[in-house]
C-alpha positions in Angstrom: 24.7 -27.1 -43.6 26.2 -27.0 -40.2 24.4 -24.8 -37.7 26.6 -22.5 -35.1 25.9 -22.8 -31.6 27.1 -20.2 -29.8 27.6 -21.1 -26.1 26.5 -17.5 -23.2 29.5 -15.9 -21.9 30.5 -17.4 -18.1 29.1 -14.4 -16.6 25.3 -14.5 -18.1 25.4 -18.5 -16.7 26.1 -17.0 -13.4 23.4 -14.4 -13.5 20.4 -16.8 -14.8 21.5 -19.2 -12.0 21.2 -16.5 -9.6 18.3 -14.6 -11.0 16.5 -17.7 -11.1 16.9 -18.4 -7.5 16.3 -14.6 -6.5 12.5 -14.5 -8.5 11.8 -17.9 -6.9 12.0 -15.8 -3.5 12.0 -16.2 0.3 10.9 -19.6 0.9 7.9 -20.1 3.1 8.9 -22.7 5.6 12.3 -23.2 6.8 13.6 -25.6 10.0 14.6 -25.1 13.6 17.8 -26.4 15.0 15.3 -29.9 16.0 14.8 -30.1 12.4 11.2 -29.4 12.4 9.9 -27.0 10.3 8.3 -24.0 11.2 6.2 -21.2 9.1 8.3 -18.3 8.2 6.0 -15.9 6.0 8.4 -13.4 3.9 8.5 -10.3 4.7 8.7 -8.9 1.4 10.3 -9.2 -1.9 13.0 -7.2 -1.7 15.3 -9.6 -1.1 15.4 -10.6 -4.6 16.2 -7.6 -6.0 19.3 -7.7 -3.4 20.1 -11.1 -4.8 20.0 -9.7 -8.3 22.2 -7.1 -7.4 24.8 -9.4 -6.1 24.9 -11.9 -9.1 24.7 -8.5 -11.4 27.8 -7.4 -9.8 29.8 -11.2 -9.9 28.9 -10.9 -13.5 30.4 -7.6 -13.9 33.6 -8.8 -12.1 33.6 -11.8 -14.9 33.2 -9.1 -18.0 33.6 -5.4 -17.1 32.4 -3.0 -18.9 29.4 -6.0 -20.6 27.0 -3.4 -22.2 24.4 -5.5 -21.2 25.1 -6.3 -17.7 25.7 -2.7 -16.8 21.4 -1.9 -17.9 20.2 -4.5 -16.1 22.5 -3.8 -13.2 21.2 0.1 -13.6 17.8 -0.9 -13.7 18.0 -2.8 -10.8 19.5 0.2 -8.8 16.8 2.1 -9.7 14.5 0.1 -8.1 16.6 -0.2 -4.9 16.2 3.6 -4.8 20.2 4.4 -5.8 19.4 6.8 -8.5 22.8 7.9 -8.6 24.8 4.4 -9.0 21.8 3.5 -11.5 23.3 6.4 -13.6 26.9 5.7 -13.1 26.3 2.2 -14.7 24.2 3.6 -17.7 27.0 6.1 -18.2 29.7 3.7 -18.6 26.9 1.0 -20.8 26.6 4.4 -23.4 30.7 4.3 -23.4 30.6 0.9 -24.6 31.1 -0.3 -28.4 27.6 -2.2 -27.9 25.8 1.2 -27.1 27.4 2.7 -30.0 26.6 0.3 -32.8 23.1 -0.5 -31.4 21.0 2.7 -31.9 17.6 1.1 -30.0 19.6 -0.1 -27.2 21.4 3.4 -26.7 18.2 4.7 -26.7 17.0 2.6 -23.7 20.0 3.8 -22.2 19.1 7.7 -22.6 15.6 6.8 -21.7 16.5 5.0 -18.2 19.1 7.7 -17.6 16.4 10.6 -18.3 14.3 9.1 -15.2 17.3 8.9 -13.4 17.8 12.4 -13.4 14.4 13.1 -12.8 14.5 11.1 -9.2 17.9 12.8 -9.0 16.4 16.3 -9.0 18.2 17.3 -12.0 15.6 18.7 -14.4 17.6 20.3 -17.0 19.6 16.9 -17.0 16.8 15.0 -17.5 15.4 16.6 -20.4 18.5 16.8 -22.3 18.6 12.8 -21.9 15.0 12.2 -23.2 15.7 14.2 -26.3 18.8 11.8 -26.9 16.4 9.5 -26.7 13.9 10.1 -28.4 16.3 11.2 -31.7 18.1 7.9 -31.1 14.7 6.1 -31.2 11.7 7.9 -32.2 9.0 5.2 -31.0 10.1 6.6 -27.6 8.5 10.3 -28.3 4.9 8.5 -27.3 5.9 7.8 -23.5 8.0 11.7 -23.5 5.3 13.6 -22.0 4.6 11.4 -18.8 8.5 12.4 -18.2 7.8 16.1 -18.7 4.5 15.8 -16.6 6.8 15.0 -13.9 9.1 17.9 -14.3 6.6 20.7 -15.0 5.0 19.6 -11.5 8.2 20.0 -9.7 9.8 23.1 -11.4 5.9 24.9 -11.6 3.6 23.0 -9.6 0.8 20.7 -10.2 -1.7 23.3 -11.6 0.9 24.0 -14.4 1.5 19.8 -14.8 -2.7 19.5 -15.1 -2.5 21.9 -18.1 0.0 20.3 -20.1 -1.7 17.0 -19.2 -5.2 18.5 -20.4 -3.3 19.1 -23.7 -1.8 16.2 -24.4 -4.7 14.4 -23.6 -6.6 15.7 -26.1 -4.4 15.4 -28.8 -5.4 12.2 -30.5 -2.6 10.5 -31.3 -1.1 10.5 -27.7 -0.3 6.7 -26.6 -2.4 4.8 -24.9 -0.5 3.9 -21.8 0.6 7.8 -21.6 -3.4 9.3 -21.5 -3.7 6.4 -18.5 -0.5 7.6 -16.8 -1.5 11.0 -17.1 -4.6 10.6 -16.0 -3.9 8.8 -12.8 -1.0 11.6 -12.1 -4.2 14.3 -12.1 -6.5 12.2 -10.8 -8.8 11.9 -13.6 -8.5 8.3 -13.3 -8.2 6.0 -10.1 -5.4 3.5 -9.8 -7.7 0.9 -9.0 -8.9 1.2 -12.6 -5.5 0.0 -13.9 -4.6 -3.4 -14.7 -1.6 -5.1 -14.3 -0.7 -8.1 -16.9 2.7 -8.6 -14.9 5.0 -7.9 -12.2 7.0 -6.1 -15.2 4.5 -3.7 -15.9 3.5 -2.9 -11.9 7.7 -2.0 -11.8 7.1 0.4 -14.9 3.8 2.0 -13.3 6.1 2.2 -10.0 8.7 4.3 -11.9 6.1 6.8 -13.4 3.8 7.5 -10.2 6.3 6.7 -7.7 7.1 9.8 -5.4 3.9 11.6 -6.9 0.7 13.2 -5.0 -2.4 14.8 -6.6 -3.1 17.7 -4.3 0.6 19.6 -2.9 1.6 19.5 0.8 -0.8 20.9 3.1 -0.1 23.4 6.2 1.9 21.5 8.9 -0.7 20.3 11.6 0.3 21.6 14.8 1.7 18.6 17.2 -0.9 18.3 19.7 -4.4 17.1 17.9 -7.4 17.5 19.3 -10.0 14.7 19.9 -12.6 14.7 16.5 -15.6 16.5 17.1 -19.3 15.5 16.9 -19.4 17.3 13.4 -15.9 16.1 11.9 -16.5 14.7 8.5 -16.8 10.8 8.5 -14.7 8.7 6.3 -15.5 5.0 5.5 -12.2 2.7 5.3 -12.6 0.4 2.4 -10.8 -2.4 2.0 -7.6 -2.0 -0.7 -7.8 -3.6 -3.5 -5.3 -6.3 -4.5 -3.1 -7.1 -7.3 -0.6 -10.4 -6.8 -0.8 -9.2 -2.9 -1.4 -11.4 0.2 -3.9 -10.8 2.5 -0.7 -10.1 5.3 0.4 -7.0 3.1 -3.0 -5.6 2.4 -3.3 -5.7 6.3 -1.0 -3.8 7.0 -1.6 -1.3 4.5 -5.3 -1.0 5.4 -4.4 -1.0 9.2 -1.7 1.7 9.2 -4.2 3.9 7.0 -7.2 3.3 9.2 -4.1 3.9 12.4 -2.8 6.7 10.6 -6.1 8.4 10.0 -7.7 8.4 13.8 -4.5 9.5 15.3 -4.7 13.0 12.8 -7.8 13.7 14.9 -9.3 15.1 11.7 -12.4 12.9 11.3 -14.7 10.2 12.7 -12.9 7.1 10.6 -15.6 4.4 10.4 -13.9 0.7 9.5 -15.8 -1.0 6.6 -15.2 -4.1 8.7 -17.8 -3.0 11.3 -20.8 -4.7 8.8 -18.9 -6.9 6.4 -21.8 -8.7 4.8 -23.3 -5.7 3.4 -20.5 -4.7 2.3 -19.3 -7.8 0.7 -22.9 -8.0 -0.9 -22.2 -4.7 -2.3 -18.7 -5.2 -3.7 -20.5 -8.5 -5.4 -23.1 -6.3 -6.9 -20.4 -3.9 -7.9 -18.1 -6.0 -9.5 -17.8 -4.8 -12.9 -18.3 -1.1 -11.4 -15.3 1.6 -11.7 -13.5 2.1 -8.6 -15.6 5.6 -8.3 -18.8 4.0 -8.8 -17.6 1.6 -5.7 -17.0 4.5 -3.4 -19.8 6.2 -3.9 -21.6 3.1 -3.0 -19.9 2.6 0.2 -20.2 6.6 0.8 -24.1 5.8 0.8 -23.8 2.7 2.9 -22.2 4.3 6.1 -23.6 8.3 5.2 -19.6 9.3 4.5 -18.4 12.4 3.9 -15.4 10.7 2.2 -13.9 7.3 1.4 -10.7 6.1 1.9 -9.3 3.3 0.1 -6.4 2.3 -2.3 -4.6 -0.3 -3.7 -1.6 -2.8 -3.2 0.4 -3.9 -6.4 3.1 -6.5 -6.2 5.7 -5.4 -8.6 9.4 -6.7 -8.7 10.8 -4.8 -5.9 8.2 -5.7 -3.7 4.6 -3.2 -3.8 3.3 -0.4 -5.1 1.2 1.5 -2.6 -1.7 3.5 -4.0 -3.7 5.5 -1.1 -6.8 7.6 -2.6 -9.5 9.8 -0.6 -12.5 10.0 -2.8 -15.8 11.9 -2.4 -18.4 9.7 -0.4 -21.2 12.1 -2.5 -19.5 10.9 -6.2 -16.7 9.0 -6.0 -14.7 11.8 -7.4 -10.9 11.3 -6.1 -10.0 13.8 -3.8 -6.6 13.2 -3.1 -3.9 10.4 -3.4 -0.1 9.4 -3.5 1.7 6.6 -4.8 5.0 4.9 -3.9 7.0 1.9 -4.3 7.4 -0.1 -0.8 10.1 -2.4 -0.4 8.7 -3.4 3.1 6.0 -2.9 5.4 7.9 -0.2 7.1 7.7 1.3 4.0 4.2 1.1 3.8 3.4 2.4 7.3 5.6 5.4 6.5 3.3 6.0 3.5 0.1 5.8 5.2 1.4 8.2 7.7 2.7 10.9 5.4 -1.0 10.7 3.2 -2.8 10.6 6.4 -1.2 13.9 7.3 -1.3 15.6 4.4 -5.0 14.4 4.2 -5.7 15.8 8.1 -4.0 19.5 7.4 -6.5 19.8 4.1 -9.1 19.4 6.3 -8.1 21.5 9.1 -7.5 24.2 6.3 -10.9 23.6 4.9 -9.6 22.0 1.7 -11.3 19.2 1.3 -15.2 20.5 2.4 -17.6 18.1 2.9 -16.8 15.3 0.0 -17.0 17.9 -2.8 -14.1 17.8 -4.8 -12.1 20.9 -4.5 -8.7 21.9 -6.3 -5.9 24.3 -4.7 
């Protein structure tokens, strides 16, 4: 009996080729005009996703209208922050004869366009996608409320988003992965606690907390700060905790927070730096601790009202951020926001906008003195 080989069409060649090159990233050395080579450290991974782009849209030049090119074309849009191309593509996949023979694969394409929508601002929208889905496909139902989570908070606020959470929470045959996701989203659980078995999974984390705080916007802070007084509360700066990062990006993130932070004039920031070997013997002690248990520890070390800290997550379109304020009395989280940074820019811009938000709490008596508080 003869066995059939069937060779890829020319276009998935192409992409492979260039998908390969793109996840082998920005090289780390590259030459002068003398020839000698010099270090070049990247400046993040988003690049690749660039690359991908560019080889997705050769391939679709090569087959138009390939079923298959179009998702992974829409899925990379999505994490280049075009919502609204990322939709145009999965509309034109669900047109295809592939969609339309393939039930679980038009479901993925309901279930991508659903978040789509949600980033788009189009609530209505992206409910009437997720029930496509989730008729197309009923595994999908399980990962349905993180989705609705998302748009409760925005149409109602978060208290209304905490209540639904509450009550899918405690129903027990809610998915795993949804009671974690929900549980970061109110801040039950810390995002340190996570764990990440791939850059795959940090990209599908990305998409769910992405754009999300715990606690709403503050008052604006009026422009001109004062200096911190004697009896502004004290926050320890941990270090953020890493996951695939380098040590360049978790500078940065740590030092635009600890930046960010004195400049809001809101309290006396004290750098964990300032006695590393106690707190690197703590951290060792702590090692198996939760990431609670480890800020309450550091609270106690340096006397802190609160604790700052977070963590960075390489995921395919280069990090997600994860500040966090926590209660230097407890642990408890306070406050935090997540979002998916492409660069450091990115990741100053985040540290900024938390550090703000953070500094009209406490101006507005919000926060108290490390005892977790809800608006």
């Amino acid at each position: 009996m003869r066995t059939k080989i069937f060779a890829p069409p020319a276009w998935a060649l192409l992409l492979s080729a260039v998908l390969l090159t793109a996840c082998a990233g920005t090289p780390d050395r590259t030459s002068d005009r003398g020839g000698e080579e010099r270090d070049r450290p990247p400046r993040n991974t988003f690049d690749a996703v660039t690359r991908a782009l560019e080889a997705l849209d050769r391939a679709l030049e090569i087959a138009p209208g390939d079923a298959q090119a179009l998702r992974s074309r829409a899925d990379f849009l999505v994490k280049a922050g075009d919502a609204a191309g990322a939709f145009a593509d999965l509309q034109r996949a669900l047109s295809t004869s592939t969609a339309r023979r393939d039930a679980r694969f038009r479901a993925s394409l309901y279930y991508m366009a659903a978040w789509t929508r949600m980033i788009s601002e189009d609530e209505e929208g992206s409910r009437e996608y997720m029930d496509q889905a989730v008729r197309t496909d009923p595994a999908l139902a399980g990962l349905a409320p993180v989705l609705e989570f998302r748009l409760i908070a925005s149409e109602k606020g978060p208290e209304e988003a905490r209540r639904y959470a509450d009550a899918v929470l405690t129903d027990p045959s809610t998915r795993d992965l949804t009671a974690e996701i929900l549980s970061v989203l109110t801040g039950s659980k810390d995002v340190r606690d996570l764990r990440y078995e791939s850059d795959a999974q940090a990209s599908e984390y990305a998409l769910y907390l992405s754009g999300y705080r715990v606690e709403p916007d503050p008052v604006t802070a009026p422009a001109d700060l004062p200096p911190p007084s004697a009896d502004a509360p004290v926050v320890a700066l941990g270090n953020p905790q890493s996951v695939g990062a380098d040590e360049k990006v978790l500078a940065v993130a740590k030092l635009a927070f600890r930046d960010a932070l004195i400049k809001e004039g809101a309290f006396r920031v004290v750098d964990s730096d300032s006695r590393r070997s106690a707190v690197e013997e703590l951290e060792l002690s702590l090692s198996a601790a939760s990431a609670g248990e480890r800020d309450q520890a550091l609270g106690g070390l340096f006397a802190a009202d609160f604790v700052a800290s977070g963590s960075v997550v390489r995921s395919e379109t280069g990090w997600l951020i994860a500040y966090t304020l926590s209660s230097g009395s407890d642990g408890t989280i306070l406050a935090s926001e997540f979002a998916s940074a492409p660069d450091y820019d990115s990741i100053q811009a985040l540290a900024g906008r938390f550090a703000s938000s953070l500094g009209g709490m406490a101006r507005a008596g919000r926060l108290g003195r490390g005892s977790p508080v809800r608006p």
